[in-house]
N, C-alpha and C positions, 0 to 999 in steps of 0.2 A: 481060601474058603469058597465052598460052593455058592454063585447066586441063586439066590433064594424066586427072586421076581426076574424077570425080562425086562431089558430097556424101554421106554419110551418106544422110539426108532422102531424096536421088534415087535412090541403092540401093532405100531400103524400097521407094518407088515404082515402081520395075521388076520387083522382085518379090512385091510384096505382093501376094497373088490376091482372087481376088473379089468384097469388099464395095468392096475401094474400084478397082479396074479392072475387075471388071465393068461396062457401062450402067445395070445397076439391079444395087442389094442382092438381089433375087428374082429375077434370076436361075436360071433350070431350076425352081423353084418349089422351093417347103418343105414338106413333110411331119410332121404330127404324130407324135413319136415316144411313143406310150401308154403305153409301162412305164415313162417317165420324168417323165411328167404327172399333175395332179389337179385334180380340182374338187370344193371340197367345200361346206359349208352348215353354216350354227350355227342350231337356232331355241332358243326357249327355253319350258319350260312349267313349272306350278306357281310362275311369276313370276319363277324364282330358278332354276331347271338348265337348265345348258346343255348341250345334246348336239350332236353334229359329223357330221355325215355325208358320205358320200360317192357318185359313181357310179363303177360298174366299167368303165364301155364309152363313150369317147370316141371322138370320130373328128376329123379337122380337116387345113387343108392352107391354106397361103397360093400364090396364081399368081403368076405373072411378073409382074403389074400392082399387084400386094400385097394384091388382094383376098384377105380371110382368111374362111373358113366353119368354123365350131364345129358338130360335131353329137353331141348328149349323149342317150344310151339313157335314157331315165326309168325304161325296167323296168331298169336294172339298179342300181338305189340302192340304195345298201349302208348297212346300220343295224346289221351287224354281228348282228341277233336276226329270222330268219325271218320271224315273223308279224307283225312291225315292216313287216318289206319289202314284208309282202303290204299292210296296212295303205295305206303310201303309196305306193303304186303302184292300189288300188283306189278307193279311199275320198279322198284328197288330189291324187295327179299325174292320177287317172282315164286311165292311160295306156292301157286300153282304144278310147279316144279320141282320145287326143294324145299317142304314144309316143314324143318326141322334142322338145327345146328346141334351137334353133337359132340360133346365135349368129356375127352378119357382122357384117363391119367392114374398112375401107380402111386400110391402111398407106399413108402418103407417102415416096417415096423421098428425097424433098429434104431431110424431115425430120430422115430417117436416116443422111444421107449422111455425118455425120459418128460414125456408129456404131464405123469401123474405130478411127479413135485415142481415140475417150472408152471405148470395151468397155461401155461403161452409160450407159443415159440415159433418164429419165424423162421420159414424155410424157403429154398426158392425148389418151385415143383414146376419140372418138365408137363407139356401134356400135349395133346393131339387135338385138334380143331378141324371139325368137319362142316362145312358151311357153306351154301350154294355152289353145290359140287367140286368141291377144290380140297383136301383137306392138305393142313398144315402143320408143321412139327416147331412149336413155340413153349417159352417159360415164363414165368411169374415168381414175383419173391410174393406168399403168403402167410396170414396168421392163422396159426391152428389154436384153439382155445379148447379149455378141455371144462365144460361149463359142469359139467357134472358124470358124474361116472357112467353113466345113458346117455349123454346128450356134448356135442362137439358144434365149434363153430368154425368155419375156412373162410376168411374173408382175404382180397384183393388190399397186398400193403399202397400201394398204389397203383390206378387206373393202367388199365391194358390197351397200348394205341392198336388199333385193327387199321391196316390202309386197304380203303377199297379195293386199290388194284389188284392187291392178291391175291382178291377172293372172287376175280371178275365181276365186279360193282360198277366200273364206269359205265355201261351202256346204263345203267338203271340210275345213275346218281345225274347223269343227262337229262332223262325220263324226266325224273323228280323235281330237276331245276327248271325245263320248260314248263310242266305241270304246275308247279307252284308260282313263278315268275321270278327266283331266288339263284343266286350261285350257293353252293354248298363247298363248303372243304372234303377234302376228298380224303379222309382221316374220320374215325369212327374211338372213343376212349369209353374202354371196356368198365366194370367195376364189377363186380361179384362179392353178398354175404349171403352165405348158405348154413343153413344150421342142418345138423342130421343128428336124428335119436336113432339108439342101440335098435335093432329088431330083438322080438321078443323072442326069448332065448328058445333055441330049439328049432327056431323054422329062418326058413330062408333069406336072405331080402329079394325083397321084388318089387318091379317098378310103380308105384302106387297108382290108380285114378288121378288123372288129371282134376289137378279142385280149378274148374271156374269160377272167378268171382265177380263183384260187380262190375271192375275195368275191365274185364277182359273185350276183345276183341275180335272173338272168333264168330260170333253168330252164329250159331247151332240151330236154331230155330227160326221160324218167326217172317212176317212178311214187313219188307220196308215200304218206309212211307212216298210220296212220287217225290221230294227233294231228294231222300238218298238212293233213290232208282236212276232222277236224274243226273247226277254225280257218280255213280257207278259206270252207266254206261258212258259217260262222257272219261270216266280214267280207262274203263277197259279199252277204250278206242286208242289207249295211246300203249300199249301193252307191243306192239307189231309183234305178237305171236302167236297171229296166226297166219301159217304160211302156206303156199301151191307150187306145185311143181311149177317150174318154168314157161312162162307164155302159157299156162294151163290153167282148166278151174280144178284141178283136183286137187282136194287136201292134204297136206304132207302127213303123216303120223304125228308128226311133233305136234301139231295143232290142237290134239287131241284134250292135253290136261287142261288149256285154254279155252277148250269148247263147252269141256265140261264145266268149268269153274260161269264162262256166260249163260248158261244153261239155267245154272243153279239160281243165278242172279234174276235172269227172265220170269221164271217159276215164280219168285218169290215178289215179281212185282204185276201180280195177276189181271192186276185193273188196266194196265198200260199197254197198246201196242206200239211197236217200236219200230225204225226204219234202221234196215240193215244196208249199208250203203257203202259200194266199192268201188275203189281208186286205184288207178297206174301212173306209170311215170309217166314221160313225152317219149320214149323210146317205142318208133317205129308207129305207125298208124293213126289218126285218130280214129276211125271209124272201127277197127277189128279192138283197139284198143279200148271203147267204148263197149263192144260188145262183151269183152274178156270181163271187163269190172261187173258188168251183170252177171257176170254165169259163176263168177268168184260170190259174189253177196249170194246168188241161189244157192251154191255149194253150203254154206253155212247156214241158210236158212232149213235147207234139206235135213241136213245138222240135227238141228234143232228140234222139228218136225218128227226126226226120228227118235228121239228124249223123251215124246209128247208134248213140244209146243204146238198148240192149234196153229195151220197155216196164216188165219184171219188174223191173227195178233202180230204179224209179220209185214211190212213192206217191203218190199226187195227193190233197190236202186241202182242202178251202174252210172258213173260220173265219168270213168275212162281218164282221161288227165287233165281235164277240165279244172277243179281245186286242188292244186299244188298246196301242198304245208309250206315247202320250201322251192329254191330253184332249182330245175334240175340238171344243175351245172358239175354232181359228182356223183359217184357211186355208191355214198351216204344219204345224201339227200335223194336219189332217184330211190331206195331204197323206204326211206320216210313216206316218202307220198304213195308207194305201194302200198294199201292198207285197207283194210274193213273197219267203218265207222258205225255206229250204234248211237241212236238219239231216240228220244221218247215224242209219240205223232200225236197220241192225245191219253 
């Protein structure tokens, strides 16, 4: 005898939308939804505290082919303590630099296919890590959840160890440990939960506005006050990126994103002049050496000047190898005491 009704089973299947009658799970593409994501970071220092961090400003979108793009503001790292943030964002991410980690990876629809009846299911997803210039080919076992037939979640089954070294971190995790007065672990444990809704059918995904929110870190605007002016220039002093040609006052190119980023900083702290003040090793002369660290600190003031700093807001200082950071017993520490220092005069 003919059935008359459709099973149960063939119901859902007629109207179950999307994931599973759609061609693909990604269909119209996915959108990261930011106020409902995070990414955050454990390191550890003095051997034994652990501190959590986090950024304020994600971006990210999976296509119709399931390619996924992760894009993480590095200035906007949240440590929850200002001159933390300035800290690493100058001195450790040098986002001066490299203002953005980058994080792809392919979804397989085949994989997923059976997303719609399990709602969860753990896979381990290959991806590409792109991060102060280095990028790297690593995996992760993750949870996909399928919270509603618009709306997905991919969370980290367990934390992702990042080691400094691979991503040339130790000159900056140095930085950070003279800076602060702390040893650090030199190991970085990742986490990731990101939610993404469907794009609205018919148009594309694309990478959304960045939502700033209250923690963020980025300072967009706005003048700081003379504690965080003097804190700023006292970490940018310890930044040594900005460099001169050999025995010369000329500035390398590289100096360049470093010049601008103290630029920005000067600007924004309008009521203060500041003394720019340059140091050499012991290598060779005091007297030509003394002269060199003047024409080095002019070189940057020039800089500056050329940006539109008023000259007046400016001292210019040569110390020559007079303050030593260190001894200069090696080609590290001769290296350290090379440097342009920045302090606030009145």
């Amino acid at each position: 005898m003919m059935r008359l009704f459709p099973s149960l089973s063939a119901l859902l299947l007629m109207f179950w939308p999307g994931f599973l009658l759609a061609q693909s799970p990604f269909e119209n593409g996915w959108q990261l939804d930011q106020t409902a994501s995070n990414i955050t970071y454990m390191s550890i220092k003095k051997g034994h505290v652990a501190e959590t961090n986090s950024f304020a400003t994600v971006n990210g979108q999976i296509s119709e082919d399931g390619t996924a793009v992760l894009t993480i503001a590095l200035d906007s790292v949240d440590t929850k303590v200002d001159l933390r943030n300035v800290r690493m964002r100058f001195l450790f991410f040098e986002t001066f630099l490299h203002p953005q980690a980058i994080v792809t990876t392919h979804l397989d629809a085949e994989v997923l296919s059976d997303l719609a009846s399990l709602r969860r299911k753990e896979i381990t997803l290959p991806f590409s890590l792109s991060l102060h210039g280095v990028k790297a080919e690593l995996s992760a076992p993750v949870i996909v959840s399928l919270l509603s037939n618009d709306r997905i979640n991919v969370a980290t089954v367990k934390p992702i160890p990042i080691l400094m070294k691979d991503f040339g971190f130790e000159p900056g995790r140095v930085k950070l440990e003279e800076a602060a007065g702390v040893t650090i672990t030199p190991l970085a444990i990742v986490s990731l939960n990101l939610t993404f809704d469907r794009t609205t059918p018919g148009s594309a995904p694309a990478l959304a506005d960045p939502v700033v929110t209250a923690s963020t870190a980025m300072e967009t605007e706005g003048n700081f006050d003379r504690t965080a002016c003097v804190g700023r220039f006292e970490i940018l002093s310890r930044t040594g990126s900005i460099n001169f040609a050999p025995a010369a006052a000329k500035l390398e190119a590289s100096s360049t994103a470093m010049l601008d980023t103290l630029y920005d900083v000067v600007s924004r702290c309008p009521d203060l002049v500041i003394e720019i003040g340059g140091h050499t090793d012991s290598f060779g002369k005091a007297g030509p050496n003394l002269r060199l660290s003047e024409r080095r600190a002019n070189a940057v003031s020039e800089y500056l000047q050329g940006k539109g700093i008023p000259a007046e807001r400016m001292n210019v200082a040569g110390y020559g190898e007079t303050k030593p950071l260190v001894p200069n017993n090696t080609a590290q520490n001769r290296a350290k005491n090379r440097r342009i220092e920045f302090s606030v005069v009145n």
